[in-house]
Backbone as CSV, one residue per row, in Angstrom:
resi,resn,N_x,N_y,N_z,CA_x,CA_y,CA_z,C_x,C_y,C_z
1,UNK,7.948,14.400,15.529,8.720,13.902,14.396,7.771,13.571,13.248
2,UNK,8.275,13.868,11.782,7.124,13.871,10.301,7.531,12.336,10.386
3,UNK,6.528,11.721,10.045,6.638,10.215,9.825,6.997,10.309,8.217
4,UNK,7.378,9.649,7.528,8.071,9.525,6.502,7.139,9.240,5.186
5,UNK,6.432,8.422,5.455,4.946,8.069,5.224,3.937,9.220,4.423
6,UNK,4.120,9.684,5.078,2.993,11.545,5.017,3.834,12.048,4.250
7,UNK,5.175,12.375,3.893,5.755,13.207,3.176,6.381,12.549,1.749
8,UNK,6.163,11.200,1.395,6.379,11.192,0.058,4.608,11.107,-0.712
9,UNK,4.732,10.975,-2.088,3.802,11.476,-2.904,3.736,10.097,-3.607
10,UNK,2.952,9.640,-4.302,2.533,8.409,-5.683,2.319,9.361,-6.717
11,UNK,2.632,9.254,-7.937,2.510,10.057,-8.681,2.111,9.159,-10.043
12,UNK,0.500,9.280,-10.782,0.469,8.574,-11.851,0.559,9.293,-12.882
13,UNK,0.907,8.781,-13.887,1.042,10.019,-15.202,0.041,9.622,-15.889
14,UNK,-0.790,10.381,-16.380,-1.546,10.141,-16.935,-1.936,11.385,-18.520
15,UNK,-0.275,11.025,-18.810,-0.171,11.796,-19.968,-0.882,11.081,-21.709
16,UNK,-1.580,11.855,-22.231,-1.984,11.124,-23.541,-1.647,11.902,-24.846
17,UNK,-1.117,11.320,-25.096,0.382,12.030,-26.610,-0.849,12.173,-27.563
18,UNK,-0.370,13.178,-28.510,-1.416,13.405,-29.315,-0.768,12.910,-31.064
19,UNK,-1.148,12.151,-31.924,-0.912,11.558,-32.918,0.347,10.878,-32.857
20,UNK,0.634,10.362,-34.071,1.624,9.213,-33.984,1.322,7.915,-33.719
21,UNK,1.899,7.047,-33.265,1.534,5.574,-33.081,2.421,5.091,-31.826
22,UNK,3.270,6.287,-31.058,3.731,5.740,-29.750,2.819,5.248,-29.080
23,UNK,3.106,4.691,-27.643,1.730,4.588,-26.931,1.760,5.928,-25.677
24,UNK,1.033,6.049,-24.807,0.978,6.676,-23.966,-0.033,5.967,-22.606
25,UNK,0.443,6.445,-21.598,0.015,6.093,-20.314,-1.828,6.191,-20.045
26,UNK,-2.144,7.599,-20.632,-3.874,7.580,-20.760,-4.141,6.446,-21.693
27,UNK,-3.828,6.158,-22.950,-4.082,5.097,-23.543,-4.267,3.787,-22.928
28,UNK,-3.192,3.623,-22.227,-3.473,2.209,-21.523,-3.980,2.351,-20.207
29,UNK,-4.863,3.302,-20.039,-5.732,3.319,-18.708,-5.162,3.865,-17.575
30,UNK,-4.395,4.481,-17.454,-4.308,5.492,-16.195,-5.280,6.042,-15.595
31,UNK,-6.153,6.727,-16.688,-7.044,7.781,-16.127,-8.190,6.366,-15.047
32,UNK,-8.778,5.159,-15.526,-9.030,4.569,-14.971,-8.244,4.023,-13.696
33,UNK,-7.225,3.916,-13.490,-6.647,3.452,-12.571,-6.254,4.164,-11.271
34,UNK,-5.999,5.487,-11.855,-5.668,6.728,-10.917,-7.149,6.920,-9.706
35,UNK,-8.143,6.852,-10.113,-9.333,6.786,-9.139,-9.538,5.696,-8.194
36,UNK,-9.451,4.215,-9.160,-9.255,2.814,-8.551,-8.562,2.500,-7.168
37,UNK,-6.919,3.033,-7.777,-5.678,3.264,-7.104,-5.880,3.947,-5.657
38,UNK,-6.453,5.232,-5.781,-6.888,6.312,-4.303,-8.190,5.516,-3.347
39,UNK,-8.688,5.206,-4.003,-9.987,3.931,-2.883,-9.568,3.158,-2.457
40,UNK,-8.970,2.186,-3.168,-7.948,1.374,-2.571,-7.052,1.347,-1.766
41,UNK,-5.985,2.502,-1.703,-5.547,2.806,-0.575,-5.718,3.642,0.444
42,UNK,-6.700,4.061,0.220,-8.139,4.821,1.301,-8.380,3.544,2.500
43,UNK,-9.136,2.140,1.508,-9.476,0.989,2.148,-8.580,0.569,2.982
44,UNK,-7.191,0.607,2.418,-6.031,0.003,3.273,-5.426,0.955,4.133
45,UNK,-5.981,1.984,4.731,-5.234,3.187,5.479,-3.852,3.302,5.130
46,UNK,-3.901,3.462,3.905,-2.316,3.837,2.960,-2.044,5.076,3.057
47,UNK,-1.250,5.876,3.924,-1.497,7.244,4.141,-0.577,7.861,3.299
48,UNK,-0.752,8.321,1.959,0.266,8.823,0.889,-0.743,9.370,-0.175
49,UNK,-0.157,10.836,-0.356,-0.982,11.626,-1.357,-0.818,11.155,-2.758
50,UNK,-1.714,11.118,-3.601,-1.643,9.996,-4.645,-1.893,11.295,-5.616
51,UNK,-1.113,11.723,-6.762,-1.507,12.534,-7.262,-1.188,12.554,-9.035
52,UNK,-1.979,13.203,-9.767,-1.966,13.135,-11.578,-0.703,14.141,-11.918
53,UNK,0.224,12.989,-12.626,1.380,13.767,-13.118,1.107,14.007,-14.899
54,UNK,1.803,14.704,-15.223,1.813,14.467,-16.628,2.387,13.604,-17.590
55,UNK,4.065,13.832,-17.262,4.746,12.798,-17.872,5.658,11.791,-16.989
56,UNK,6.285,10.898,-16.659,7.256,10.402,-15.945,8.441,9.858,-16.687
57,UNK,8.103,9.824,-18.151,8.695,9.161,-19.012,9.123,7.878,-19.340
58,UNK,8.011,7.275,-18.939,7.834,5.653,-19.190,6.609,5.465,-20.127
59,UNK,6.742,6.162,-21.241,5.220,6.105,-22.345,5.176,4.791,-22.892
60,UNK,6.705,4.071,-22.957,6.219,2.759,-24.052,5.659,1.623,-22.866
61,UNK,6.172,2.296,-21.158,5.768,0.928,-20.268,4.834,1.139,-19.767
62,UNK,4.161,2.002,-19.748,2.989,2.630,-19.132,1.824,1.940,-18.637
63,UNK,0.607,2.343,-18.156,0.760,3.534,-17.217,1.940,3.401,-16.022
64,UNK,2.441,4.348,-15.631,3.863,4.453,-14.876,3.015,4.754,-13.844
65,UNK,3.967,4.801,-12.688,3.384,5.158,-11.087,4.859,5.279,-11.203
66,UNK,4.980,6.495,-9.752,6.352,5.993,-8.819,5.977,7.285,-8.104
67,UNK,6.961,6.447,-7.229,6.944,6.974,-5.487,8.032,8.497,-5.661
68,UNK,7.843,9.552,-4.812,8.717,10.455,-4.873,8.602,10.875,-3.073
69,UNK,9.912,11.540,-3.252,10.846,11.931,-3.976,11.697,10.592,-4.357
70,UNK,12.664,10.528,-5.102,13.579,9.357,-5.437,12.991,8.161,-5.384
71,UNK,11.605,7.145,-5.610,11.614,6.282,-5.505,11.083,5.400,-6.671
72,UNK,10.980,4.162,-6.429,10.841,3.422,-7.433,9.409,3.273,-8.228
73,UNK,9.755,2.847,-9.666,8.713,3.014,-10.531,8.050,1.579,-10.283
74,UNK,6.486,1.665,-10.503,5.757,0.574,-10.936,5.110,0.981,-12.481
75,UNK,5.684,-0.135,-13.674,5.446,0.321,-14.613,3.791,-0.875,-15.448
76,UNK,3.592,-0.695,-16.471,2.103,-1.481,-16.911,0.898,-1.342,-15.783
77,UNK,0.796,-0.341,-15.201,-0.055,-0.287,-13.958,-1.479,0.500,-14.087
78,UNK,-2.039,-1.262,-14.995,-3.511,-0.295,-15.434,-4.057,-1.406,-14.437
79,UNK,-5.353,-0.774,-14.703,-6.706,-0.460,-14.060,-6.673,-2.441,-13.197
80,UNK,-6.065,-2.796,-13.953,-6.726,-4.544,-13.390,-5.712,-5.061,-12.371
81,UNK,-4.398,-3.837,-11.857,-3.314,-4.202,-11.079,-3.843,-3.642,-10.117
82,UNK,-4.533,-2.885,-9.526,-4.878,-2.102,-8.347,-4.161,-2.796,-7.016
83,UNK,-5.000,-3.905,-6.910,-4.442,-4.828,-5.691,-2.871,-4.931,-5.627
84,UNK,-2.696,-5.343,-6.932,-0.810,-5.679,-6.694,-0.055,-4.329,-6.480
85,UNK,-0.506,-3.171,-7.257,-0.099,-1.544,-7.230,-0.201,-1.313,-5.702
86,UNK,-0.994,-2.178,-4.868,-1.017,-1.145,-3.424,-0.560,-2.278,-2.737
87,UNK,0.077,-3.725,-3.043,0.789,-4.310,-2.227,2.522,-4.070,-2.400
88,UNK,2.708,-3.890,-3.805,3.857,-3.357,-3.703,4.167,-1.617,-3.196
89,UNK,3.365,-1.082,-3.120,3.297,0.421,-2.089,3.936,0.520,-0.968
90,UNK,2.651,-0.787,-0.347,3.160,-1.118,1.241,4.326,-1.402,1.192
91,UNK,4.760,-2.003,0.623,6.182,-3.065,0.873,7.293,-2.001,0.749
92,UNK,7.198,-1.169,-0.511,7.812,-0.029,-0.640,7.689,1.150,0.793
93,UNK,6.752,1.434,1.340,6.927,2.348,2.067,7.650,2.013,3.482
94,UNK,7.432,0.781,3.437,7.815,-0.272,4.876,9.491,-0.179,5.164
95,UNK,10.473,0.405,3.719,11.679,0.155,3.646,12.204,1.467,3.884
């Protein structure tokens, strides 16, 4: 039997808009966090493929994370949330 675990994905976007004055997810540190994020739950035997999306469409709450298929977003998830980003994971994958 596939444990459930192994078959969903984390997905950070780490899209960065080019001019204008929106914000975007690289702006507020994704690209830092996305590396942070995978050690971290390396450390915690978090067994879920963690992977660089482009957009998720959360640019003004950004950086976005969320769980797929269908699951919930963690949004403002820069570089200094790591710890809280992989306790709410667990908690999420546990359900």
């Amino acid at each position: 039997m596939n444990d459930i675990k192994t078959q969903k994905k984390l997905y950070v976007c780490t899209n960065m808009r080019v001019g204008g004055s929106r914000g975007s997810c690289a702006l507020r540190g994704s690209k830092k966090t996305l590396p942070l994020l995978r050690e971290e739950l390396r450390k915690r035997s978090v067994d879920i493929n963690v992977e660089e999306i482009i957009c998720l469409g959360q640019c003004e709450r950004g950086p976005a994370i969320r769980i797929a298929p269908g699951g919930s977003f963690y949004l403002e998830a820069g570089p200094d949330k790591i710890s809280e980003i992989a306790d709410w994971l667990e908690k999420e994958l546990e359900e």
